[in-house]
ROLUM-579602 format. One record per residue (C-alpha): residue in one letter; x, z, y. Coordinates in steps of 0.001 Angstrom, whole numbers, padded with zeros to 6 digits, always signed. Layout:
N
aXZY
...
END
This chain:
291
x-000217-128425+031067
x+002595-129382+033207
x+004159-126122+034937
x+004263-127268+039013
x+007182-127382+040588
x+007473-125428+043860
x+007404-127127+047167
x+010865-129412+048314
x+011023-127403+051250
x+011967-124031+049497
x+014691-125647+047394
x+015920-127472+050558
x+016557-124324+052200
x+017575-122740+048925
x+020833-125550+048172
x+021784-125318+051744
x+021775-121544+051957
x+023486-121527+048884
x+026367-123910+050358
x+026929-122045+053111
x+026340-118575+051967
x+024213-118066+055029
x+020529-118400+056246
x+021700-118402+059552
x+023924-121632+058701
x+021715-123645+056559
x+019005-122730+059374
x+020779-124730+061665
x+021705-127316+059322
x+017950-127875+058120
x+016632-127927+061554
x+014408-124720+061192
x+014560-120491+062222
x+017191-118090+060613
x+014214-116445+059430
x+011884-119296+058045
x+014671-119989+055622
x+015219-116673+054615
x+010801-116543+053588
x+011168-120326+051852
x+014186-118384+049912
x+012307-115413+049085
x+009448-116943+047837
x+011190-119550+045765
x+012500-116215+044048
x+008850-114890+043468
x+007971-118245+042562
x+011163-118525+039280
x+010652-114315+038621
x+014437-114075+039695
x+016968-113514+042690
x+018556-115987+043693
x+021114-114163+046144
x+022462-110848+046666
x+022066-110044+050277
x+025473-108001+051168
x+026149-106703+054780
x+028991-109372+054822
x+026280-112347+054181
x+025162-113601+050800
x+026022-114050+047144
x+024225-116009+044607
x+023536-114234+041519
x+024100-115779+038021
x+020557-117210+038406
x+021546-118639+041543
x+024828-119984+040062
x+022944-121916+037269
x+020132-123373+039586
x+022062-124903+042421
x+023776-127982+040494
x+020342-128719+039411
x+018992-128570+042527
x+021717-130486+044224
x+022005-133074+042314
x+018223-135026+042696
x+018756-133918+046412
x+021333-136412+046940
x+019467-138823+044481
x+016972-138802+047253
x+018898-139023+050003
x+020582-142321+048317
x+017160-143805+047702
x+015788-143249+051170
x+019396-145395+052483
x+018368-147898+049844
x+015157-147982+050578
x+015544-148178+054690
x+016249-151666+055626
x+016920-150377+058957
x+015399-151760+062539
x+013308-154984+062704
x+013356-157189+065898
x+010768-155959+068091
x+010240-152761+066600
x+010230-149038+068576
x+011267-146494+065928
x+010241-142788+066293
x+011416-139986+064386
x+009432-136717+064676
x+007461-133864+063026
x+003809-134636+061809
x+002579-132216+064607
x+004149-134119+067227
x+002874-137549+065872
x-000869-136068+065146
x-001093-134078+068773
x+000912-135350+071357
x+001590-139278+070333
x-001227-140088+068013
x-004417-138993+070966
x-001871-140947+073954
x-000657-143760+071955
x-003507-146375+072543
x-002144-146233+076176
x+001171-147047+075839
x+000437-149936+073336
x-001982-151390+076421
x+001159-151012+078404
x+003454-152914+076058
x+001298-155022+074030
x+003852-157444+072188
x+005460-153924+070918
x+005392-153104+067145
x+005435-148904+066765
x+006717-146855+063903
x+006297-143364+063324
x+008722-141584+060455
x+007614-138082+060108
x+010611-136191+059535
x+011614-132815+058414
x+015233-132701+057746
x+017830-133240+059842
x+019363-136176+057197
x+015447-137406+057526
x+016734-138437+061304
x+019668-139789+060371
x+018634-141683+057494
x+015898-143575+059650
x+018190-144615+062934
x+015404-144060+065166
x+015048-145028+068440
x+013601-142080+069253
x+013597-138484+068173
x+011756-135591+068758
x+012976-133161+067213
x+011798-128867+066939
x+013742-125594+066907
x+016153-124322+069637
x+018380-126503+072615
x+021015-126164+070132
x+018872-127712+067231
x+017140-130374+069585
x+020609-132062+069903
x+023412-133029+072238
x+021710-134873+075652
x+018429-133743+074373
x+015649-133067+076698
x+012813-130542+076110
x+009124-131484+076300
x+007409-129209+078491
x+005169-127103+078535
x+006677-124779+076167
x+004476-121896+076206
x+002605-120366+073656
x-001010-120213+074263
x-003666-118456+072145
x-006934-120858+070923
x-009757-120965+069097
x-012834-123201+068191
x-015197-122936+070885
x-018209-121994+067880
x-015854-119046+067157
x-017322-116122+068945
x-015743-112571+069980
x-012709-111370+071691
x-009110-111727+070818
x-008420-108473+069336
x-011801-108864+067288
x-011135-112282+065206
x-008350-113117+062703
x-005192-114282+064194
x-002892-117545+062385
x+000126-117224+062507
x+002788-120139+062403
x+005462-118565+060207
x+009302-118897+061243
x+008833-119042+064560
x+010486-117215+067009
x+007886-115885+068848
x+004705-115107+067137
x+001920-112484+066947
x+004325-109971+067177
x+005857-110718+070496
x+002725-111398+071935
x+001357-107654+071270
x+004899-106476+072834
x+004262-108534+076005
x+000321-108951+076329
x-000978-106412+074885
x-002118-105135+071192
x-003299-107642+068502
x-004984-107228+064305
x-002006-108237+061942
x-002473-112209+061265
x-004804-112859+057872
x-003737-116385+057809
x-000084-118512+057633
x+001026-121594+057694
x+004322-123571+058574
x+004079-125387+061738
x+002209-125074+064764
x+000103-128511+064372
x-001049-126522+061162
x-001842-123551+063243
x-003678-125696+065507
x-005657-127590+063049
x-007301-124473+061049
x-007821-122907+064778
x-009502-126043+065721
x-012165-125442+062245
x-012975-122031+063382
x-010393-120405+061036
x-009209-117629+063889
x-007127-117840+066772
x-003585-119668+066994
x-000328-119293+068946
x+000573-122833+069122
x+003053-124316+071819
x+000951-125589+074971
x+002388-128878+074352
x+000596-129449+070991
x-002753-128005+072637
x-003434-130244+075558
x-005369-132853+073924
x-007232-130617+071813
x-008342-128733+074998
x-009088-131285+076676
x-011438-132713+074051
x-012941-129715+073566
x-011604-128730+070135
x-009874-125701+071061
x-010566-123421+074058
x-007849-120517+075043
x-008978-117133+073876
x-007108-115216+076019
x-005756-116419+079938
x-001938-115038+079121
x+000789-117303+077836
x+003952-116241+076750
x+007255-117557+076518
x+008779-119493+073260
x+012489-119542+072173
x+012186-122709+070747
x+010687-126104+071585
x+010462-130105+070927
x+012997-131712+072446
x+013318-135518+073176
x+016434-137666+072372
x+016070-141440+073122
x+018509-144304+072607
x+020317-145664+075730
x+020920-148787+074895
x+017193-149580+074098
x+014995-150819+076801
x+012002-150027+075011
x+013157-146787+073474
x+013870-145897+077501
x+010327-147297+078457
x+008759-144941+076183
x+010612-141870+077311
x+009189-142681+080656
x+005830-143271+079646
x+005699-139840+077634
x+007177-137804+080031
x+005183-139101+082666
x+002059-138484+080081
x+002958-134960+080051
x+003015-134104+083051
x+000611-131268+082962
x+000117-128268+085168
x+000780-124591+083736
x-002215-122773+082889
x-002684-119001+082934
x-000490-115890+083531
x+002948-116214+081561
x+003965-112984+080483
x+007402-112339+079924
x+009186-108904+078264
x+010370-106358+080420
x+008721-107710+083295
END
C-alpha cells in the first residue's frame, strides 16, 4: 500500500520556514500565527522520523535532512502555483469574486447569503476558499476576507467585528464549563490558556483542530465546548446550534478582516450589505488581563 503523504499545509509552512530561516517570517508570509507554523513544522518532523531544523537562539538551521527535503518540496509548490494561473481565467462579466477561509464562507456568508442575492438578483457569486496568501493573489478577487492579525489582514483592511472569543456548546451537552472537554483551535493567539488567566480556571483541551469554523462545528455535535470568535457564532446561536457555556468573553489578538475593491460597484455593495449584516450587539462580560 501506498505510504500517505502528510497534509500540504505542513510542507507549506515547512518550505517557507525553511526560506526564511524563521517561523516568525514564513508566519507572516503564509497568513497564519508564529506558533501554528512552528506545530505544522514539528509534526511534519514526527511525521518523516527526522528534524528538519535546528532551533538556535539566533533563529533556525535546517539540518542535512532539511537540506535534502526542501528542493523537493519546492519544486511541485511552484508547479501548483503555475497551474492554478493557468487554470484561472480570471473575472467574468457580471461576476462578484470572494476570496476567504472556509469558516468565513460556511458561518458568516453561506447562512446570510440568500439575502443579498434577493437584493441583487442579476448578480452571479463566487466563493474561492483560500488558505495561502498566493491563494488571494492568484484568484484577483473582488473581495477578501482574510484571518490573522491587522498586519496580516492587509493594507486598508477593515476588521469584522465582533472579535471576541466566546465559549459554546451544543445545547444537548449538559454540565458546567469546568466539567466538559474543552476544543481548542490550535495556533491561535488566544486560546484555553488565556481564558483560565483572565476568567478563571479551565480542564486542559482533549480535542484540536485548525480553525475556529472547525472548533465550532464539533462544538455544535456535542463534542465539548469551543472558543470560537463571536463573529463565526452568531448564526449558530441564533439557530440554536450552539448556546454560550459561560457569560464571559475575552479578547482575541487576531481577527477577519475585510478588503474590498474600489473600483467595483458591486464588490462596494457587498461590503455594505455585510457590514450592515453584522451589525450585532456585544454579548456578555469581556474580560480583559490585568483588569
Amino acid at each position: 500500500m501506498a505510504k500517505s503523504l502528510p497534509p500540504f499545509g505542513w510542507l507549506r509552512s515547512f518550505e517557507a520556514a525553511a526560506r526564511h530561516l524563521s517561523f516568525t517570517s514564513a508566519a507572516e508570509e503564509i497568513g497564519l500565527t508564529q506558533s501554528a507554523v512552528s506545530q505544522q513544522v514539528k509534526s511534519l518532523e514526527t511525521r518523516l522520523g527526522v528534524p528538519l531544523f535546528m532551533r538556535q537562539a539566533r533563529g533556525l538551521a535546517l539540518t542535512d535532512a532539511g537540506r535534502r527535503l526542501l528542493p523537493e518540496v519546492d519544486a511541485p509548490l511552484q508547479a501548483l502555483a503555475a497551474a492554478m494561473d493557468i487554470v484561472d481565467t480570471g473575472p467574468a462579466k457580471n461576476l462578484l469574486t470572494i476570496a476567504t477561509s472556509v469558516s468565513v464562507a460556511h458561518w458568516v456568508i453561506a447562512p446570510r447569503l440568500p439575502d443579498f442575492q434577493a437584493r441583487f438578483p442579476g448578480l452571479k457569486v463566487r466563493i474561492h476558499c483560500a488558505i495561502w496568501p498566493d491563494d488571494f493573489h492568484s484568484t484577483r478577487a473582488d473581495v477578501e476576507i482574510r484571518f490573522g492579525s491587522a498586519r496580516q489582514g492587509g493594507i486598508d483592511a477593515e476588521p469584522l467585528l465582533p472579535n471576541q472569543l466566546i465559549a459554546l456548546k451544543s445545547p444537548s451537552l449538559r454540565g458546567e464549563l469546568h466539567e466538559l472537554p474543552l476544543i481548542e483551535a490550535v495556533g491561535t493567539s488566544g486560546g484555553w490558556q488565556a481564558w483560565a488567566k483572565r476568567v478563571g480556571s479551565a480542564p486542559p483541551p482533549s480535542l484540536y483542530t485548525d480553525t475556529y469554523g472547525m472548533a465550532l462545528h464539533l462544538a455544535a455535535h456535542g463534542n465539548g465546548v469551543a472558543l470560537v470568535s463571536e463573529l463565526l457564532a452568531d448564526h449558530a446561536l441564533k439557530t440554536g446550534l450552539v448556546e454560550r457555556a459561560h457569560p464571559a468573553s475575552i479578547s482575541s489578538h487576531e481577527g477577519y478582516y475585510l478588503s474590498t475593491a474600489k473600483d467595483k460597484p458591486e464588490a462596494l455593495d457587498f461590503r455594505e450589505w455585510l457590514l450592515g449584516s453584522l451589525s450585532l450587539p456585544q454579548a456578555g462580560p469581556v474580560a480583559h488581563a490585568g483588569g
